[in-house]
C-alpha positions in Angstrom: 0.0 0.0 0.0 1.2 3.4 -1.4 2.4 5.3 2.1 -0.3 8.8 1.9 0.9 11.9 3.4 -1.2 14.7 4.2 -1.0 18.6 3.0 -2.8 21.4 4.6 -5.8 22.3 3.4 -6.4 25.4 1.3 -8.4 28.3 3.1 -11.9 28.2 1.8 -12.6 30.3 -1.5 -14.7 33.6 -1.4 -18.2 33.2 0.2 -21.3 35.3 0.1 -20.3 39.0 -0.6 -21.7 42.5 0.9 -20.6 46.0 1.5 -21.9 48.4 3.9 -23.0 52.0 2.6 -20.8 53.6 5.4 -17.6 51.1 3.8 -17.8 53.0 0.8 -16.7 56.1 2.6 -13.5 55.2 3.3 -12.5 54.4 -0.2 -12.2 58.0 -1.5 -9.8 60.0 -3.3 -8.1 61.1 0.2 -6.6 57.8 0.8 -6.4 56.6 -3.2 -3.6 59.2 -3.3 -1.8 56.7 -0.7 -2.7 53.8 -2.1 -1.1 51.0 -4.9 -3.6 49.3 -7.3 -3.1 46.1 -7.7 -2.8 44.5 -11.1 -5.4 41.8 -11.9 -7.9 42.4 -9.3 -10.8 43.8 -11.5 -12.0 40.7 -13.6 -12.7 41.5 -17.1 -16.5 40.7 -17.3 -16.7 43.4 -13.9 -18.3 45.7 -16.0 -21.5 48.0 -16.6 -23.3 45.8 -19.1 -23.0 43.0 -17.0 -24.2 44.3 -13.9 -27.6 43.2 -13.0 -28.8 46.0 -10.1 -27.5 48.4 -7.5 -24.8 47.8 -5.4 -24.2 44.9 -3.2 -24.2 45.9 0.2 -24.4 43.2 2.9 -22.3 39.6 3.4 -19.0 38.8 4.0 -15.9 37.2 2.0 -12.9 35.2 2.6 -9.9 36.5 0.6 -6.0 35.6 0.4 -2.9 38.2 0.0 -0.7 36.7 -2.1 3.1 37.9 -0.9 6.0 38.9 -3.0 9.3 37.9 -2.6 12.1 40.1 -1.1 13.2 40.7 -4.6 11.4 38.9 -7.7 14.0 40.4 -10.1 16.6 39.2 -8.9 14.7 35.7 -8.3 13.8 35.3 -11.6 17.8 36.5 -13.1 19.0 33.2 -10.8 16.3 30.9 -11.9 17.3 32.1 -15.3 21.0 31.3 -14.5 20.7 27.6 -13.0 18.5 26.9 -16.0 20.5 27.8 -18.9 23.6 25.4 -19.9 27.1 27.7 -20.5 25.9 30.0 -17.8 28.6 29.8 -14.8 25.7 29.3 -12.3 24.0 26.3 -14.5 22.6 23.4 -11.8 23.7 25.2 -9.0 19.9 25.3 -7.5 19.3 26.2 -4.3 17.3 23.9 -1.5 14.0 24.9 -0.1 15.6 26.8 3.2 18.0 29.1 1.0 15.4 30.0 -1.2 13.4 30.9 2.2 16.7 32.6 3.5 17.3 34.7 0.5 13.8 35.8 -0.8 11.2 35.1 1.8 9.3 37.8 3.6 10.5 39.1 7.1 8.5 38.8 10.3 8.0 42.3 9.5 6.4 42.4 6.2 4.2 39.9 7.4 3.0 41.8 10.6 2.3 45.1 8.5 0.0 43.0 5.7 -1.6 41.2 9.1 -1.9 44.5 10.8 -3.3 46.6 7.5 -6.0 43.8 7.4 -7.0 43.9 10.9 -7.3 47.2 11.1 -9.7 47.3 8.5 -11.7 45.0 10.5 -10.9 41.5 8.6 -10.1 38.4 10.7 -7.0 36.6 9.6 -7.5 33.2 9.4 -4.5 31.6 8.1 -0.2 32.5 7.0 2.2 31.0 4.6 5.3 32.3 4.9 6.8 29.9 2.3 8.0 31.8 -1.0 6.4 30.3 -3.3 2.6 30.3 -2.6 2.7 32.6 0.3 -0.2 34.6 1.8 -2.3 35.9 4.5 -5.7 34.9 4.3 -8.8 36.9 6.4 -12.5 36.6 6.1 -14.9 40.0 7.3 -17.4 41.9 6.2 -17.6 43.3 2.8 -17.5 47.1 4.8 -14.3 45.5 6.1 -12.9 44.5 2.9 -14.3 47.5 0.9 -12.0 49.2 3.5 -8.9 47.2 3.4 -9.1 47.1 -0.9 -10.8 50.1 -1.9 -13.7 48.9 -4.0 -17.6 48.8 -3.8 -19.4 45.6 -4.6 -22.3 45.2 -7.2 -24.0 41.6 -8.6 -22.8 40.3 -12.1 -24.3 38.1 -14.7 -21.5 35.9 -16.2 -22.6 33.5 -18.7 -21.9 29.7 -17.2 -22.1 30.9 -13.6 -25.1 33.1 -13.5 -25.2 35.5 -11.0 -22.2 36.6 -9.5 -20.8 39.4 -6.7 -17.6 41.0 -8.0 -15.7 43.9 -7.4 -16.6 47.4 -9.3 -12.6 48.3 -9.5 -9.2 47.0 -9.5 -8.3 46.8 -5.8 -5.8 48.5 -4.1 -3.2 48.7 -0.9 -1.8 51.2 1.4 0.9 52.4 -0.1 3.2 50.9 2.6 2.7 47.4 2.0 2.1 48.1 -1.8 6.1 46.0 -2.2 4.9 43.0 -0.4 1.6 42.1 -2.3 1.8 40.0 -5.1 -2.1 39.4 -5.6 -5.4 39.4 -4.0 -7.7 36.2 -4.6 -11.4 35.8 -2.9 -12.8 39.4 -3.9 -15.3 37.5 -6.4 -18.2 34.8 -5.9 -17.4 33.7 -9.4 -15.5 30.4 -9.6 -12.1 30.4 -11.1 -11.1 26.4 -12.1 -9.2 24.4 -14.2 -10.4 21.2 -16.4 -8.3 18.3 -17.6 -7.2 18.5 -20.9 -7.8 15.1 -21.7 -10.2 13.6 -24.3 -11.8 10.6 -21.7 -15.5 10.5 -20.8 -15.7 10.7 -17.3 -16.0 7.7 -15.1 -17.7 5.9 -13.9 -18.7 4.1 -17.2 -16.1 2.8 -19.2 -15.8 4.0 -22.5 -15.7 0.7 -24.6 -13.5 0.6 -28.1 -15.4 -0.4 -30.8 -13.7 -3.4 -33.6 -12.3 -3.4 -36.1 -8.8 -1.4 -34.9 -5.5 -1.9 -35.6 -3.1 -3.1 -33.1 -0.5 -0.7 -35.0 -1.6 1.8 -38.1 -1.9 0.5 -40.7 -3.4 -3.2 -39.6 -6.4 -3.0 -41.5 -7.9 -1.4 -44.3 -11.3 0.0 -44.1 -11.8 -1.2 -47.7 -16.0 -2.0 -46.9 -15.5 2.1 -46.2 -15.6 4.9 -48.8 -12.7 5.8 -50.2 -11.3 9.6 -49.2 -8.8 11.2 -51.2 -8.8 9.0 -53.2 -8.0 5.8 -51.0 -8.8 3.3 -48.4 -7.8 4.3 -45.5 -6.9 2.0 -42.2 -8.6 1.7 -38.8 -8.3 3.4 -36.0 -5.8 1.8 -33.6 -7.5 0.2 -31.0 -4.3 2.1 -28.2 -1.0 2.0 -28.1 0.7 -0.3 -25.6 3.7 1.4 -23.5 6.3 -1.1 -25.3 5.4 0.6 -28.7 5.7 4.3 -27.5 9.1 3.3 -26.1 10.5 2.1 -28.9 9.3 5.0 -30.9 10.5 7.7 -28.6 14.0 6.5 -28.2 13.4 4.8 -24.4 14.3 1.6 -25.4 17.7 2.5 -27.3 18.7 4.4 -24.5 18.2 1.7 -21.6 17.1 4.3 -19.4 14.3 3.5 -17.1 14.3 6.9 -14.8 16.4 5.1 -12.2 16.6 7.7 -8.9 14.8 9.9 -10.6 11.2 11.5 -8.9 8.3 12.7 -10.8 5.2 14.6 -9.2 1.5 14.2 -10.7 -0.7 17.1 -10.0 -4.3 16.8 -10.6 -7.8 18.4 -8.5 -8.8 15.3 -6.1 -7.5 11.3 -6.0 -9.0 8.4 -8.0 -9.6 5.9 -4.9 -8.0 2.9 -7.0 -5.2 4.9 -8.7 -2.5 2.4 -7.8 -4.2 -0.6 -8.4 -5.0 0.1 -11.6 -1.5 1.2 -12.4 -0.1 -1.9 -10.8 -3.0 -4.2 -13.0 -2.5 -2.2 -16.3 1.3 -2.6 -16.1 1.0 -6.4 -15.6 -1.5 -6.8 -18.5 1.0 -5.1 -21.0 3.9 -7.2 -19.6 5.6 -4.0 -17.3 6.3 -4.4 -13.8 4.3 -2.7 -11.2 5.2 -0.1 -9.0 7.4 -1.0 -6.0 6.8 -1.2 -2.5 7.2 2.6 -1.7 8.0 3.7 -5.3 4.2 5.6 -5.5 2.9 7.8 -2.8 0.2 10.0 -2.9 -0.2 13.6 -0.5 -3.6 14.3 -0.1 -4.9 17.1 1.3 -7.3 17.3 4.5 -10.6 17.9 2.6 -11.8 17.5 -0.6 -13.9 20.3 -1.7 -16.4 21.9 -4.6 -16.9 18.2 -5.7 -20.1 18.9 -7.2 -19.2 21.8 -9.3 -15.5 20.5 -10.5 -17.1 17.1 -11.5 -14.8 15.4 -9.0 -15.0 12.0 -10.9 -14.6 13.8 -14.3 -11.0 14.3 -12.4 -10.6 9.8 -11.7 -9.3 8.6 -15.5 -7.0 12.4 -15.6 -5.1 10.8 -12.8 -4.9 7.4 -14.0 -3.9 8.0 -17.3 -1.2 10.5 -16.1 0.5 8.3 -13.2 0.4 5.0 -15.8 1.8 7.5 -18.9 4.8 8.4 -16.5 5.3 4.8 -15.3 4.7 3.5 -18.9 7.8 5.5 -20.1 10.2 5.6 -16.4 9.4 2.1 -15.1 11.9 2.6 -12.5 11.3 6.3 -11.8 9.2 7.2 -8.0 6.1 9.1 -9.1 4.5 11.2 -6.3 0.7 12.3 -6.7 -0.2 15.3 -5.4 -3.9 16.1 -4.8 -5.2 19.8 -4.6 -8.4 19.9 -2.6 -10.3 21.4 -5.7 -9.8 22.6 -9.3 -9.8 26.1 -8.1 -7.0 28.0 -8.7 -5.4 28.5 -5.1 -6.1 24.2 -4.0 -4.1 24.1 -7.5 -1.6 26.3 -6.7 -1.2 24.9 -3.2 -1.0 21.8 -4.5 2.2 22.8 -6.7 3.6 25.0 -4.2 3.5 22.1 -2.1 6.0 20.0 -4.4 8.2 23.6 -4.5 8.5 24.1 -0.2 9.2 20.3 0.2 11.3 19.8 -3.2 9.0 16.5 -3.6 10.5 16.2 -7.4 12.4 16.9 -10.1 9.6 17.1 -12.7 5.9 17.8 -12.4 3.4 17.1 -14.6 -0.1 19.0 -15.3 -2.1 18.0 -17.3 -4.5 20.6 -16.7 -5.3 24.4 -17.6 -7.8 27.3 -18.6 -7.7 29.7 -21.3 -5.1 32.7 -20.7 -7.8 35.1 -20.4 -9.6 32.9 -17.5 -6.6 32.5 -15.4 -6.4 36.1 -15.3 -5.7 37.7 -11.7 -3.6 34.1 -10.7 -1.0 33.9 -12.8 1.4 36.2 -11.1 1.2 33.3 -8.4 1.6 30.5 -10.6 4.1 32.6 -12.5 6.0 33.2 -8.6 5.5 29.0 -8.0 7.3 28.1 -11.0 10.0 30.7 -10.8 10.5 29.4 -7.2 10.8 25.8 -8.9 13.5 26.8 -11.3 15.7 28.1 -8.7 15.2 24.8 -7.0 15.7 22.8 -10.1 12.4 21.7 -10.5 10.8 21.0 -14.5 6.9 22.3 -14.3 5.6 21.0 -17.6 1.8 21.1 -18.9 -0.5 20.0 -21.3 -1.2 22.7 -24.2 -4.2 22.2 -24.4 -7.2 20.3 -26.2 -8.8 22.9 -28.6 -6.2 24.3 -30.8 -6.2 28.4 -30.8 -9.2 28.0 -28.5 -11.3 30.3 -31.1 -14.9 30.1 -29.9 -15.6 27.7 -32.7 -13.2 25.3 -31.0 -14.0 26.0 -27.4 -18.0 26.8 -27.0 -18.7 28.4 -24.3 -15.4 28.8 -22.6 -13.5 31.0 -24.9 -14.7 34.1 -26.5 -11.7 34.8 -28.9 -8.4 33.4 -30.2 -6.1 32.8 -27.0 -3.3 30.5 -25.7 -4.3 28.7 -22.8 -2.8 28.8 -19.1 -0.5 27.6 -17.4 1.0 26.1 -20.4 1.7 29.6 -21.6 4.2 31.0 -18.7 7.9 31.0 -19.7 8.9 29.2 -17.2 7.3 26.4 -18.3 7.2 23.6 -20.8 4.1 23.4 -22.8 4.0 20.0 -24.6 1.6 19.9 -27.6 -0.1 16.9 -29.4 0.8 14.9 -32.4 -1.1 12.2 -34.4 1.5 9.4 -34.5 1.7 6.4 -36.8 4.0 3.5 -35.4 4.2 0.1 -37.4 4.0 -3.4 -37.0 7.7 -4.4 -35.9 7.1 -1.2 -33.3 9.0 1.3 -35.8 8.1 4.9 -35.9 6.3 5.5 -39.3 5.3 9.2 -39.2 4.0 11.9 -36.6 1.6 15.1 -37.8 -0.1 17.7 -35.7 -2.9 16.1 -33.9 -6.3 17.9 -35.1 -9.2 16.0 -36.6 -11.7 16.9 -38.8 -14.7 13.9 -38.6 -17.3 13.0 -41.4 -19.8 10.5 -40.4 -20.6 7.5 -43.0 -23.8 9.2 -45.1 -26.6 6.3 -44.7 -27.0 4.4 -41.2 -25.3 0.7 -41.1 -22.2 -0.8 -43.0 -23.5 -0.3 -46.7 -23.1 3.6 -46.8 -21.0 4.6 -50.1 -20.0 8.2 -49.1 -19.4 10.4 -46.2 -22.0 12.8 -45.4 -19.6 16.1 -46.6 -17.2 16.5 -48.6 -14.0 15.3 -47.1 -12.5 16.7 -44.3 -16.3 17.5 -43.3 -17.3 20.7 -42.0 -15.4 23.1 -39.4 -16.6 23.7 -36.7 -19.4 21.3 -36.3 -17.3 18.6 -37.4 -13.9 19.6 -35.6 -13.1 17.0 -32.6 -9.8 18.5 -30.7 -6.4 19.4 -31.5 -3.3 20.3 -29.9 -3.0 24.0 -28.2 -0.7 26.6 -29.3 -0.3 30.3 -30.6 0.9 33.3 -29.2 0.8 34.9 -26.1 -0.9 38.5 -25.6 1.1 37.9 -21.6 4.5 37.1 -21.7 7.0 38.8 -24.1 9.7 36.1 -25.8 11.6 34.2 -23.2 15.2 34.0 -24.1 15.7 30.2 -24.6 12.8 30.9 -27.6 14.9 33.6 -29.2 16.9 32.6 -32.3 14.6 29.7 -32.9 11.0 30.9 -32.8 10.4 32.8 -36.3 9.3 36.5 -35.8 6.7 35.8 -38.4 4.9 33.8 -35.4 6.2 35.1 -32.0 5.1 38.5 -33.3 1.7 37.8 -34.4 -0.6 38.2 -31.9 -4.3 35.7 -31.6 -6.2 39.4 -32.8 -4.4 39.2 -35.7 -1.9 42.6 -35.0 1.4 42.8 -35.1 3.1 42.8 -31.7 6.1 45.6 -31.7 7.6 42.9 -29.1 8.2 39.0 -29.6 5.7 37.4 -27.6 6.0 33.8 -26.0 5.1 31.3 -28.4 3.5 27.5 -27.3 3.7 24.5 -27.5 7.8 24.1 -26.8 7.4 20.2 -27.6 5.2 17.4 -28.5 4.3 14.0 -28.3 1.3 11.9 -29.1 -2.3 12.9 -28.2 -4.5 11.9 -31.0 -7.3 9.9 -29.2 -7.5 7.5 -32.7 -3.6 7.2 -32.4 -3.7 7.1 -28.4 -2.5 5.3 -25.3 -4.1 2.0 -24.3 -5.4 3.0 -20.4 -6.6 0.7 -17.7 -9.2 2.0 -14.7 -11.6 1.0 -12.4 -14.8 1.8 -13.7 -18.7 1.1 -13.9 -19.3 -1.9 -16.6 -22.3 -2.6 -18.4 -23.5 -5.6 -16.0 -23.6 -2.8 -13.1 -20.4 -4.3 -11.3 -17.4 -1.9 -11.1 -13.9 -3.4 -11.9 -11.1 -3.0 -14.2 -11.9 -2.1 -17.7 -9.8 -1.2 -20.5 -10.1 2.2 -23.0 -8.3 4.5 -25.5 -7.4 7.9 -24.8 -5.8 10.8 -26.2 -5.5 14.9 -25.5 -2.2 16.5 -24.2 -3.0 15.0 -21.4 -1.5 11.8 -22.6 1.3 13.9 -24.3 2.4 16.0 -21.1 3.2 13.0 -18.3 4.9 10.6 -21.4 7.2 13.5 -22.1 7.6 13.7 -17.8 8.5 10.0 -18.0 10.8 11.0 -21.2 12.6 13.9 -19.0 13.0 11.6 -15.9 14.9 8.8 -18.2 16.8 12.1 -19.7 18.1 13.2 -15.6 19.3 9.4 -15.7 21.5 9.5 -18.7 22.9 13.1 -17.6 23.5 11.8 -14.0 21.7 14.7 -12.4 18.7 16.7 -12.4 18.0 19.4 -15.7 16.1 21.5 -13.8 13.8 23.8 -15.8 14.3 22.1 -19.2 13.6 24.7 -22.1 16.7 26.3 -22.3 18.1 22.8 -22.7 15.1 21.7 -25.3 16.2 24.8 -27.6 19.6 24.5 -27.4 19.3 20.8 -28.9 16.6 22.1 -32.0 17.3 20.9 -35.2 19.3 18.2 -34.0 18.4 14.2 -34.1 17.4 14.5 -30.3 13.9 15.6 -32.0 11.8 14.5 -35.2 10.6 17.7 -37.2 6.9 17.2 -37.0 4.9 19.0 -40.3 1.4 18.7 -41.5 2.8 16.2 -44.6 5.2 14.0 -43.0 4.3 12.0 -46.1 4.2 14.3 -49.0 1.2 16.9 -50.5 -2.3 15.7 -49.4 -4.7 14.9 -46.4 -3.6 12.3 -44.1 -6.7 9.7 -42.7 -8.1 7.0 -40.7 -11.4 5.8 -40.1 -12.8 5.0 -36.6 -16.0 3.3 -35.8 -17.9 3.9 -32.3 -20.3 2.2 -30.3 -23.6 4.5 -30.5 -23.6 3.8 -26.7 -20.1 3.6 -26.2 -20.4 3.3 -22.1 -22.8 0.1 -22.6 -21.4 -1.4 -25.9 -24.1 -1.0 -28.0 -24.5 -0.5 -31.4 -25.3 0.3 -34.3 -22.0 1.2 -35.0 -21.7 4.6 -36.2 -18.5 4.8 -38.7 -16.4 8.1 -39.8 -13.4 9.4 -41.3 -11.0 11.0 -39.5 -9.0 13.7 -41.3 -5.1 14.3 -39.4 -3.2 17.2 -39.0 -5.8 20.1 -39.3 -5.3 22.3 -36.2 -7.9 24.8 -36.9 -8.9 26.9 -39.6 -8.8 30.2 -41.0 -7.6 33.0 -38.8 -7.5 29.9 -35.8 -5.2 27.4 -38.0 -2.2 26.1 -36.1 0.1 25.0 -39.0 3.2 22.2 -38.0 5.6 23.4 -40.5 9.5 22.7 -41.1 11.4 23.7 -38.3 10.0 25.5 -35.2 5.9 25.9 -35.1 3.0 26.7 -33.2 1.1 23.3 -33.5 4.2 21.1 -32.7 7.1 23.2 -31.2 10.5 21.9 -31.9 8.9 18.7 -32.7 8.8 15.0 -30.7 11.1 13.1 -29.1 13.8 10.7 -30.8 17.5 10.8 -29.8 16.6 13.5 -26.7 17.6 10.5 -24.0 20.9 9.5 -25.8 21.6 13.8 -26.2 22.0 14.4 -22.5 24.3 11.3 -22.1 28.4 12.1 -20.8 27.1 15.7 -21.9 
C-alpha cells in the first residue's frame, strides 16, 4: 500500500459578498492618493453591461494576500541562471531553506499586511510564509474588505455561472505594504477552475472501443468504407501499448528506465484505485508494477467543490497521467499530489506544495484554462514556477485540447483566439499533441499535428458509399480536438525561444496585430495525443453488468502527451547523471538536431492524411449500431485559428517529438 501523506488544506474560497453603505466612505480620493492598485484584481466581465442591479451591500468574504518575494527580479535572473547550460551558475539550485533565507518575507512584512488587514476589521484566518505560494488569508465583512481594498461591490451576470458578486474596480493597498503584495484572490463569488485536458468521458462508465482497430496503423484497411482522397484508409488503432511508444520515442535505445529519478503528478482530487490500476495495467501489457514505496500520494485534509468540479470527471485524468509516467520511467518514483479542488489557489497549493518540500524533479499538469480565464492568478503561478527553477524543478503542462481555443473550437469557454494557461508561462514547458503512426515491428512510421476533422458515414449501417460532406467534413461542427498553441498577448519572448521561434509567429498576436515585441510562443514540444492514435489505459470503472472493476479504454488529449514527455525527462536526468532542472533552455539548445523529429502537416508528401474510426452509439454500454467516420489528421484549426506544424519551429508542434533526446544528455 502506497504510504499517503497529508497537506494542509487550502483556506476556503470567497463566500457570500456584501458591503456596507458607510464602507464606501472610506474608499475615497483622500486615501487613493496613498494607495497601490493592484494588477489583476478587477475581472474582465466586472463591467456596466454586465451588472444586474444596485450595489451589493451586505455579506461577508474570505480572501488571500498573495506575498511577494524580497526581490522577484533578482529571483527570476538566478532561476534564469541555473536553468540555462554555458551559464557559470548552470545546476547550481538552491534547496528549499536558501530559497526561504534569500527571498522570503520578514517577520515584518508579514506583521504590516496582518496588521493593514486587521485594522480594516478582517479576521486573519491563516499565513504561509513559504515563497512560493505565500499569503495571509482573512475573512470579514464586505464594509471591512471595501476598506482594506478600496472597492464597492455590485452583482454580475457571467454567462456559465449566472449571478455573480464581484468587485466594481481594481483593488488597491496602502501604499506601505504596496512592495509585499503580489495578488489578492477571494474578492469575487465567481469560480475560477481548471479542467483536464484530456479527451476521456468521465468515469464511472467505461468508455468501450469499438472493432475493427488496428493493433499498429496501418493493420487493416477499411476497404468495406468509402474511399477519401482518393484511398482506403486504415482503422483506428485500437491504443498504443507502452512497449510501442518506447520504442518509438528513443526509451528503449537508451536503456534508461528513470532510475533515482522522482516525478510529481498534479491533478484536483485522487482516483480511490489509482495504484491498483496502475499496478494491473502494467502487468497486462507485460511491465512491472510499482514497487513497494515507489508511489505515494499527499492528499490534502478535505476535498472540496466536488459537485461543481465534476470530482469523478477528475478519476481517469489521474490514471492516465501516473500510468503515462510509469509506462515510459518504469523505474522512476512518481509522487501524486492532490489539490483539494480545481480552483486556482487548491491548485496552486497543491504545486507549491511540491516547491517548499522539493518533492520532485519534474511535475506534470495535465491541466489548464484559457489565458484570459486565469487572469488575476498567474502572477502566483508565474512566482511558483520561478521558485521551482531556482530549486531545479521542471513544471511541464499540457497545451491544451482545442487548438487556438477560437470560440468555434471551445464553445462556451472562450470568447476569442487565446493560448491557454499555465502552459503559456515562460517558465514552463508546454508540450503539444501529435497524431502518430508507429508500425507493426514497433518502428516509428510518421507523426503530424494532432487535429481531426470527422465525417460521419452518409446512410446508417455498413453499406453507406460516401461520407456525409465532402472530405474533411465541415469546421466547426465537425472539428473533434487538436493540440493547443499560438501566441501569447502575456508574456513577451523568453530568451531560450529567441533565435529559434520565427518573428513571423512570435510576433503575431491571436487578434491578428502585429506585436512591436516577440511574444511567447507555445507548445515548446510534442508527443502523441491523438485519441485514434492514443494510449491504451486501464481503470476502475462502472461496466455494463452494473459491477465496477477494471476495464480497458483509448485515450488521447495533451493529457497523454504532457506525463509521457515527464516520463521521457526523468529517463533524460538518468542518462545526464543529475537533475535538468527547468528544461527549455536545454530543449532549444538541442533544436534541429536528431534529439527531436521535425513534426509537419505532410510528413508523407502533398495531401490529407486519414483513418477511419468506428464507435459504439452507446459507447459506455457497448451498443451499437456502430456509427463509422473518417478522421481527417493534422488540421489544427482553420482560418484565422489554423495552427500549422511546419519545417522547423511551429506553433502546433514546437520543436517537434522526441527521438534521440535521451541519448543527447548522455556524458554531456
Amino acid at each position: 500500500m502506497a504510504k499517503i501523506n497529508r497537506l494542509r488544506a487550502a483556506v476556503a474560497l470567497a463566500g457570500a459578498v456584501g458591503l456596507t453603505a458607510g464602507g464606501l466612505a472610506l474608499a475615497g480620493a483622500a486615501q487613493a492618493a496613498q494607495r497601490t492598485t493592484i494588477a489583476g484584481t478587477h475581472p474582465a466581465w466586472a463591467v456596466r453591461a454586465n451588472r444586474t442591479g444596485k450595489a451589493v451591500t451586505s455579506g461577508t468574504v474570505s480572501t488571500r494576500v498573495y506575498l511577494a518575494p524580497r526581490d522577484m527580479a533578482g529571483l527570476t535572473a538566478l532561476a534564469t541562471a541555473v536553468s540555462t547550460p554555458g551559464n557559470a551558475s548552470y545546476r547550481h539550485f538552491l534547496g528549499p531553506a536558501q530559497l526561504q533565507r534569500r527571498y522570503g518575507r520578514t517577520s515584518a512584512q508579514i506583521g504590516a499586511v496582518k496588521s493593514w488587514l486587521t485594522g480594516s476589521g478582517l479576521r486573519i484566518t491563516g499565513v504561509s510564509d513559504h515563497v512560493a505560494d505565500g499569503y495571509v488569508a482573512a475573512r470579514g465583512s464586505l464594509a471591512a474588505a471595501s476598506r482594506a481594498f478600496g472597492v464597492s461591490f455590485a452583482d454580475y451576470r457571467l454567462p456559465g455561472q449566472g449571478v455573480v458578486r464581484g468587485p466594481e474596480q481594481a483593488a488597491s493597498v496602502p501604499a506601505s505594504v504596496a512592495g509585499s503584495v503580489l495578488s489578492i484572490s477571494g474578492l469575487s463569488t465567481a469560480r475560477q477552475f481548471m479542467r483536464p485536458e484530456s479527451q476521456l468521458p468521465k468515469p464511472p462508465q467505461n468508455y468501450w472501443i469499438a472493432k475493427p482497430c488496428g493493433a499498429y496503423y496501418n493493420q487493416k484497411l477499411a476497404v468495406g468504407k468509402p474511399k477519401a482522397y482518393g484511398k482506403h484508409w486504415p482503422w483506428a488503432v485500437c491504443g498504443y501499448t507502452p512497449k510501442q511508444i518506447r520504442a518509438v520515442y528513443g526509451v528503449t535505445a537508451s536503456g534508461m528506465t528513470g532510475t533515482g529519478q522522482t516525478v510529481a503528478v498534479v491533478d484536483a482530487y485522487a482516483s480511490p484505485t489509482m495504484q491498483h490500476d496502475a499496478d494491473t495495467f502494467s502487468t497486462l501489457v507485460g511491465d512491472q508494477p510499482f514497487a513497494p514505496g515507489q508511489y505515494q500520494q499527499y492528499l490534502p485534509a478535505k476535498f472540496t467543490d466536488i459537485k461543481s468540479c465534476g470530482a469523478a470527471g477528475w478519476y481517469g485524468e489521474e490514471t492516465l497521467d501516473v500510468e503515462s509516467v510509469h509506462d515510459m520511467a518504469q523505474n522512476a518514483n512518481v509522487r501524486f499530489v492532490a489539490a483539494a479542488s480545481c480552483n486556482d489557489p487548491d491548485l496552486a497549493d497543491a504545486l507549491a506544495y511540491i516547491v517548499n518540500n522539493h518533492l520532485a524533479s519534474i511535475v506534470s499538469d495535465s491541466w489548464g484554462d484559457t489565458q484570459a480565464g486565469a487572469a488575476g492568478f498567474t502572477d502566483v503561478y508565474h512566482l511558483i514556477f520561478v521558485a521551482g527553477a531556482a530549486e531545479g524543478i521542471e513544471f511541464m503542462f499540457s497545451s491544451g485540447d482545442n487548438g487556438y481555443e477560437a470560440p468555434g473550437e471551445d464553445p462556451g469557454y472562450s470568447s476569442h483566439r487565446q493560448v491557454d494557461y499555465p502552459t503559456s508561462d515562460p517558465f514552463v514547458t508546454s508540450v503539444g499533441g501529435t497524431s502518430l503512426a508507429i508500425g507493426k515491428h514497433d518502428n516509428y512510421l510518421f507523426e503530424t499535428s494532432w487535429g481531426t476533422m470527422l465525417d460521419q458515414l452518409g446512410t446508417k449501417g455498413t453499406s453507406g458509399t460516401h461520407w456525409q460532406y465532402p472530405p474533411p467534413g465541415k469546421y466547426p461542427a465537425w472539428y473533434d480536438g487538436s493540440s493547443g498553441g499560438g501566441t501569447s498577448t502575456l508574456y513577451q519572448q523568453p530568451w531560450y525561444q529567441q533565435g529559434v521561434v520565427p518573428s513571423s509567429l512570435s510576433t503575431r498576436l491571436p487578434s491578428g496585430a502585429t506585436s512591436p515585441t516577440p511574444m511567447r510562443e507555445v507548445p515548446d514540444v510534442s508527443a502523441y495525443a491523438d485519441p485514434a492514435t492514443g494510449m491504451l489505459v486501464g481503470e476502475t470503472s462502472l461496466l455494463p453488468d452494473g459491477k465496477y472493476g477494471f476495464a480497458l479504454s483509448r485515450i488521447g488529449g495533451t493529457s497523454v502527451s504532457c506525463p509521457t514527455f515527464a516520463g521521457i525527462e526523468a529517463d533524460a536526468q538518468q542518462a545526464a547523471g543529475h537533475p535538468l532542472g527547468f528544461a527549455n533552455p536545454a530543449i532549444y539548445a538541442r533544436y534541429g538536431t536528431s534529439a527531436f523529429r521535425d513534426v509537419t502537416d505532410h510528413p508523407l508528401g502533398p495531401g490529407l492524411l486519414a483513418q477511419v474510426r468506428d464507435n459504439y452509439t452507446n459507447p459506455y454500454t457497448r451498443k451499437g449500431p456502430l456509427l463509422y467516420y473518417l478522421r481527417t489528421l493534422g488540421v489544427d484549426g482553420e482560418g484565422a485559428a489554423a495552427l500549422h506544424a511546419t519545417v522547423g519551429y511551429d506553433d502546433a508542434t514546437g520543436v517537434g517529438s522526441p527521438w534521440n533526446y535521451i541519448e543527447s544528455f548522455k556524458h554531456h
